[in-house]
C-alpha positions in Angstrom: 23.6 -22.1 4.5 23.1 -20.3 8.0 21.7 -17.2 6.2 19.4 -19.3 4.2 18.3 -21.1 7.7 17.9 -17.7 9.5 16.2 -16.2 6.7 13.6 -19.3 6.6 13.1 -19.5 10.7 12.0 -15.8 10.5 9.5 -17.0 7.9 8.5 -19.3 9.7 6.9 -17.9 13.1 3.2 -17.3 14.0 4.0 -13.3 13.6 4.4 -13.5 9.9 1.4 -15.2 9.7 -0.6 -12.8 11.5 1.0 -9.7 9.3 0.1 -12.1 6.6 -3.7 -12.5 7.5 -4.0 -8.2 8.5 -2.5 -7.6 4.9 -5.1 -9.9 3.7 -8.2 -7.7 5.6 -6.0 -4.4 4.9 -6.5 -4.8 1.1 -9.9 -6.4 0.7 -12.2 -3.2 1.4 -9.9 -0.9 -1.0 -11.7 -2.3 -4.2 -15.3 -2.6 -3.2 -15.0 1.4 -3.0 -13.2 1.8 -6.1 -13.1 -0.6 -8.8 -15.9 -3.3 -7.8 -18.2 -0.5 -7.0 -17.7 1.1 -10.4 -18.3 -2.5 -12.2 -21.6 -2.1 -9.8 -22.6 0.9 -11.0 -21.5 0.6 -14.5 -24.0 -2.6 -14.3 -26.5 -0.6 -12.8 -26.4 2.0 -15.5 -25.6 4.7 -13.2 -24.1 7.4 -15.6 -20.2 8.5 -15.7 -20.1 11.4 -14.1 -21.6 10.2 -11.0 -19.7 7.3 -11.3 -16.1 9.4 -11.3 -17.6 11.6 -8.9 -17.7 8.3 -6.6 -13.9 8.3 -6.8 -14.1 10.9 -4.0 -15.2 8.5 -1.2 -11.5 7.4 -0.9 -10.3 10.8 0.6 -10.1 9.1 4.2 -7.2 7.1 3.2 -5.3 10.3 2.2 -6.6 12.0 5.7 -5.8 8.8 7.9 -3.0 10.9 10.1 -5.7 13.7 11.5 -7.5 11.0 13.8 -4.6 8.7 14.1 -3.7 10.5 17.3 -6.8 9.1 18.7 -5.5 5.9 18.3 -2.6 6.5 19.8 -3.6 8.2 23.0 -6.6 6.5 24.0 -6.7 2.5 25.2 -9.9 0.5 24.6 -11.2 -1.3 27.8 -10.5 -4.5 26.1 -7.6 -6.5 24.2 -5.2 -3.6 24.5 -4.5 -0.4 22.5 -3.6 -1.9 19.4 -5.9 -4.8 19.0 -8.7 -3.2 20.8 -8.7 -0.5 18.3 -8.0 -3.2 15.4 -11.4 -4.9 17.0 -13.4 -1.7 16.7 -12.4 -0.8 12.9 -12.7 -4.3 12.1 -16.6 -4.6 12.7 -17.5 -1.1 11.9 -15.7 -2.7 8.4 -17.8 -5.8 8.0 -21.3 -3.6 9.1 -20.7 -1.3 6.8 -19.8 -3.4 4.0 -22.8 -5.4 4.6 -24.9 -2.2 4.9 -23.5 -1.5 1.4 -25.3 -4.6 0.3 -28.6 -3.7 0.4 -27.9 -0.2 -1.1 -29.7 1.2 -4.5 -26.9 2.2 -6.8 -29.5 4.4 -9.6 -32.1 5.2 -6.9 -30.2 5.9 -3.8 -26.9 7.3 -5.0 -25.9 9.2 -2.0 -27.0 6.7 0.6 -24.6 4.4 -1.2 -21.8 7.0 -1.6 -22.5 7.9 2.3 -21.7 4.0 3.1 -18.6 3.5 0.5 -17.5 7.1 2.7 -17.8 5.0 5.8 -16.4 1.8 4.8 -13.3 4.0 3.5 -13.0 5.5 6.9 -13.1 2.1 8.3 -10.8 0.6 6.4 -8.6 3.5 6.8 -8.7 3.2 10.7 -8.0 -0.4 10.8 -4.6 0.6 8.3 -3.7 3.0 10.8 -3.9 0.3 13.5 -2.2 -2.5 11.3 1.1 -0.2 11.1 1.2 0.4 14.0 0.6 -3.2 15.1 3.2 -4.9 13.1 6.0 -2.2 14.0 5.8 -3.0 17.2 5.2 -6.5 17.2 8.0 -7.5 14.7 11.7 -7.9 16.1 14.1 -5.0 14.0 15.5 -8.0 11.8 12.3 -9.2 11.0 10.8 -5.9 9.8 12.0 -6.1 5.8 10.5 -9.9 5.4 7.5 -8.6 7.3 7.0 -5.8 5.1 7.2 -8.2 2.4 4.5 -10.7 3.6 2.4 -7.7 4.2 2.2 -6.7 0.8 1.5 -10.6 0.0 -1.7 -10.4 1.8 -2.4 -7.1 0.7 -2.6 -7.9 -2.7 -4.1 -11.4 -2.3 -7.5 -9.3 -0.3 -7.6 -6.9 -3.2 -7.0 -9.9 -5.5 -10.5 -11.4 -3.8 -12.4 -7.9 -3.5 -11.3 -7.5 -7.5 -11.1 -10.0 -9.7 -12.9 -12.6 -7.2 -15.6 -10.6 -7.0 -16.3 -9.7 -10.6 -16.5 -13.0 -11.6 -19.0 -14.0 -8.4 -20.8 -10.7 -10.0 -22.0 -13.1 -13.0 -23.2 -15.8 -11.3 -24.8 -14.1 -7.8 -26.1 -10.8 -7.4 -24.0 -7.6 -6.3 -26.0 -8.0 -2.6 -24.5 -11.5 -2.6 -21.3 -10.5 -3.7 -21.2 -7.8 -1.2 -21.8 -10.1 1.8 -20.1 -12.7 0.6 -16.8 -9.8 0.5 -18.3 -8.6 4.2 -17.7 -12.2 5.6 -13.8 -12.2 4.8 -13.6 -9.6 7.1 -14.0 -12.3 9.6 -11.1 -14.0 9.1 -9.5 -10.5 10.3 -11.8 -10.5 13.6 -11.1 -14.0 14.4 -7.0 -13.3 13.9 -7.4 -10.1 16.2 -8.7 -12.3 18.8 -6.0 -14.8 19.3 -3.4 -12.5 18.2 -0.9 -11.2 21.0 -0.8 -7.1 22.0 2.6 -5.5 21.7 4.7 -5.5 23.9 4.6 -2.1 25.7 8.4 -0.7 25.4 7.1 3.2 25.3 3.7 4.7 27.3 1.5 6.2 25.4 1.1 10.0 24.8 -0.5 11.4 28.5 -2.8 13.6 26.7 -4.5 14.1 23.2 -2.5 17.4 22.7 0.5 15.4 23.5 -0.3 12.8 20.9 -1.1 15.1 18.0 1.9 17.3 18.5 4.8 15.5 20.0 4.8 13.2 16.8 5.6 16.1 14.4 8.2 17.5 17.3 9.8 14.2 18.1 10.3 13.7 13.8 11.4 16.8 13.0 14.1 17.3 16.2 16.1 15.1 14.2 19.1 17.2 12.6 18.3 14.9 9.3 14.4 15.2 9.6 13.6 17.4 5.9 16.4 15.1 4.5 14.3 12.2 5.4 11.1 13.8 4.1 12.9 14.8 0.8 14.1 11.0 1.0 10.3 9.9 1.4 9.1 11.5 -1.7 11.7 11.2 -4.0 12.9 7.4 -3.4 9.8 5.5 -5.4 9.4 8.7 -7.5 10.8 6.6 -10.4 8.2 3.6 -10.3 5.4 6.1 -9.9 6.5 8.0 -13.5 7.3 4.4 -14.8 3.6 3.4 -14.2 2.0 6.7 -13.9 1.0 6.3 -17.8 1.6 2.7 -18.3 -2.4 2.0 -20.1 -2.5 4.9 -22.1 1.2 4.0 -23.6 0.7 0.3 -23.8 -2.6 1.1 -25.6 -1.2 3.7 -27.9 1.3 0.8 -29.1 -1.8 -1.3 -29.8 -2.2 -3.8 -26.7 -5.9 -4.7 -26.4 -7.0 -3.8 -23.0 -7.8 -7.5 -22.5 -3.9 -8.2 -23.3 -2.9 -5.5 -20.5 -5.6 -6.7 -18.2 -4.1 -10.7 -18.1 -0.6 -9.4 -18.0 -1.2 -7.5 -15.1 -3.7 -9.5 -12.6 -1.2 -12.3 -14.0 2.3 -11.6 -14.3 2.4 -8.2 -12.8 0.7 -9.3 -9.6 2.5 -12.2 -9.5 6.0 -10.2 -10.1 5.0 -8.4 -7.4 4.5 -10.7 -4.4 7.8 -12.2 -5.7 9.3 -9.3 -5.0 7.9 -8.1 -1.9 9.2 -11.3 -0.7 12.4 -12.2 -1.9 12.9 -8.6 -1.1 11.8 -8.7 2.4 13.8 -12.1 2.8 17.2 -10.2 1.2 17.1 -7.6 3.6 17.6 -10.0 6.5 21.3 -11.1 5.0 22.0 -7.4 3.5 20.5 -5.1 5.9 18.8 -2.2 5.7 20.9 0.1 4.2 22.5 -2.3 1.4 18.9 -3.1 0.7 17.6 0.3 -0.1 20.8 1.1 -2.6 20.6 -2.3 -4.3 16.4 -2.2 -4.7 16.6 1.4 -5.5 19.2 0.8 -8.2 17.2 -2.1 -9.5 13.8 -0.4 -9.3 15.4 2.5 -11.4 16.9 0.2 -14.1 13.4 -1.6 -14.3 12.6 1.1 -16.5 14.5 0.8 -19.4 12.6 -2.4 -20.2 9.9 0.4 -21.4 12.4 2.4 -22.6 13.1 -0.5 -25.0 9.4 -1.3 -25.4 8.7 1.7 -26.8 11.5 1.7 -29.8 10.1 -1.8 -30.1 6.6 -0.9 -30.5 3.8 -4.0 -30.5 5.5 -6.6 -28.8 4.0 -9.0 -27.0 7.1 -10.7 -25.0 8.7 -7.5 -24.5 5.1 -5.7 -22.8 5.4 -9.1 -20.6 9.5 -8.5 -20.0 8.6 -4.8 -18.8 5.6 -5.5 -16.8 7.2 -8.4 -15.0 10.4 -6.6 -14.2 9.0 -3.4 -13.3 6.3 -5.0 -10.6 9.3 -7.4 -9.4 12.1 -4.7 -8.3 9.5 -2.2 -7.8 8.4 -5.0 -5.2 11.5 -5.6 -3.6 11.9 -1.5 -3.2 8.2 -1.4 -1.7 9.4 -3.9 0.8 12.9 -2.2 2.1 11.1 0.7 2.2 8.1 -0.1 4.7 10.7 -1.7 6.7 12.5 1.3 6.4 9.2 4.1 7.3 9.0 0.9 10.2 12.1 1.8 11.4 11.7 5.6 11.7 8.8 5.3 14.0 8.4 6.3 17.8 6.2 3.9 19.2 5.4 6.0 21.7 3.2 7.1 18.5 3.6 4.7 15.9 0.1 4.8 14.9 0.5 8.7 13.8 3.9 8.6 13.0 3.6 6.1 10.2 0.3 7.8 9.2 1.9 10.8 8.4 5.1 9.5 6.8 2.9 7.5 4.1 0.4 10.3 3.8 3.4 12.1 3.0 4.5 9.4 0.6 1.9 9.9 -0.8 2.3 13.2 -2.2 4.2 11.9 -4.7 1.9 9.6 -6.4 -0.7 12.5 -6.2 1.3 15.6 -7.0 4.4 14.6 -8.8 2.3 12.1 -11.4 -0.2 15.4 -12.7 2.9 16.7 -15.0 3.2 13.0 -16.4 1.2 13.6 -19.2 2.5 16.9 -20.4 6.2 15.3 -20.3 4.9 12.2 -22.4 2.7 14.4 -24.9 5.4 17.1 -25.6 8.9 15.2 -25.9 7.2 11.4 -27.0 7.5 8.0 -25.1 11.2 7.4 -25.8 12.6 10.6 -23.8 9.6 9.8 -21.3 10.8 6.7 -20.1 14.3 7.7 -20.2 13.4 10.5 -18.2 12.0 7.9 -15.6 15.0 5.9 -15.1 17.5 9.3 -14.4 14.6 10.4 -11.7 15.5 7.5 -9.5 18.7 9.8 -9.0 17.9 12.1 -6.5 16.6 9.8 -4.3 19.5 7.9 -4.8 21.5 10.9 -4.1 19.5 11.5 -0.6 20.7 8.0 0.4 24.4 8.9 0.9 23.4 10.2 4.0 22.2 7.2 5.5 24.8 7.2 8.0 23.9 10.5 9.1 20.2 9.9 9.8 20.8 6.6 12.2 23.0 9.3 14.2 20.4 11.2 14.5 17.4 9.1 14.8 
């Protein structure tokens, strides 16, 4: 009864709700440059290929860690390094969204794509700032429940700049819709405000050399350092197969895109702020180590729900089963391991630090998904999926030398 008590007082205290409310701004400008925009265009009959070539303007979010540094060295004359910087991104964000607004998708094409360019920089900048913001300002034991309420508000914003958005699409026009999704960045603006500044535990880098290269040198000093990396890429490698080809399957097994499209804006996104949470909230009674084992053994398992849905074929409760379970442990994982890529950082530098540990992350989803559809193509669904449950091991493997990395860190 005390752990549930504990577990509900760190719920319960105005920090969460400011994580809550920057996860909340954090995802709301990721879909007006990616999937609202291409609804936009596709309205606008702009043709395809300019259409995918738009997919390009999100190439600041994988470059976040070269100006991060900036960030980190340099202190705004008002509200403090984090939030003054948080301030800064945050109205360059709801300008440029606005500015969006008023552009000409079929007769200005590359004024548009310049904005969408800017508001990805934007909102890249204020992610940077966000990390950094809620490592510091969270206490250690609060880090896996705040990593979890993160993700709540992340998917809620992309949730409003989505689906919210689409449907305003059929009822206002897309320079309505636009500042309508501009004026939610208030709610960020107003939270920065009369939101507190970290406490200052480490001073920042004394010069900009100093904060670009003593990040990598203060990571990689660590006798378990390219342990940790290998850690980093391999630990979620299994959800990122597991999904990798999830449409094309459940549409080769004869699922309307309308049935995936319910089940995952409903269950799936459901499943997942479960997760997030009750993984987040597990971590405070398990710790972190327990809780990367038990959600890395339960993200890995997820997957032989589709490993079962695809002897099973067309089968509506079992697509539902898998889709649910998948997004729930794959939740609960997500939110042990921001805690954990949380936990790893300096914050001397936490800005660039945890900009180059998820850019890093990142590889994975980028590099390690292109040989996906060869695997599926060449040895069928079945051995696919299967394959996608025994990849969880390495990572797995890595995480026996937990012990050795805290000695180290």
């Amino acid at each position: 009864m005390k752990k549930i008590k504990s577990i509900l007082q760190v719920f319960a205290n105005k920090r969460m709700f400011i994580v809550l409310v920057n996860g909340f701004t954090s995802g709301v400008p990721l879909a007006l440059t990616a999937g609202t925009l291409q609804a936009w265009m596709k309205d606008k009959n702009v043709d395809l290929t300019t259409i995918g070539i738009f997919s390009l303007v999100g190439i600041p979010y994988t470059l976040k860690f070269l100006w991060a540094p900036v960030m980190d060295r340099f202190v705004p004359a008002f509200l403090g390094r984090r939030r003054g910087w948080l301030l800064i991104s945050q109205i360059a964000l709801a300008f440029f969204i606005a500015m969006m607004a008023s552009a000409k998708p079929l007769e200005s094409p590359f004024v548009l794509a310049f904005l969408a360019v800017l508001v990805a920089f934007s909102s890249a900048s204020q992610d940077i700032v966000i990390d950094a913001y809620r490592t510091e300002i969270l206490n250690p034991e609060e880090l896996g429940v705040g990593a979890g309420t993160y993700i709540m508000g992340y998917r809620i914003g992309m949730l409003v700049s989505g689906a919210v958005a689409l449907i305003l699409a059929d009822h206002f026009s897309w320079k309505s819709v636009y500042l309508i999704m501009s004026g939610t960045i208030v709610i960020g603006i107003l939270m920065t405000f009369f939101s507190p500044e970290p406490e200052v535990r480490e001073k920042p880098p004394k010069t900009l050399s100093e904060a670009v290269i003593l990040p990598f040198v203060d990571f990689l000093k660590r006798k378990g350092s390219l342990e940790l990396l290998a850690f980093i890429l391999f630990y979620k490698l299994d959800v990122i197969m597991t999904m990798a080809l999830m449409t094309p399957f459940l549409m080769q097994i004869e699922f309307s895109k309308s049935d995936i499209g319910y089940v995952l804006k409903g269950f799936g996104l459901v499943a997942t702020i479960v997760g997030s949470l009750v993984g987040g909230a597990w971590m405070v009674r398990l710790g972190m180590k327990k809780s990367l084992w038990i959600f890395g053994l339960l993200q890995g398992f997820s997957g032989l729900s589709f490993v079962l849905l695809s002897y099973l074929g067309h089968n509506y409760v079992m697509m539902i089963t898998a889709l649910t379970l998948e997004n729930l442990c794959s939740g609960m994982g997500t939110a042990v391991f921001s805690a954990f890529l949380m936990h790893l950082c300096n914050q001397k530098f936490t800005a660039t630090q945890y900009a180059l540990l998820t850019s890093f992350m990142a590889l994975s989803r980028v590099f390690m998904s292109a040989p996906c559809g060869y695997v599926a193509e060449q040895f069928g669904w079945h051995a696919y999926y299967i394959t996608s449950v025994f990849i969880a091991i390495p990572g797995l493997m890595l995480l026996t030398r937990y012990d050795q990395w805290q000695k180290t860190a």
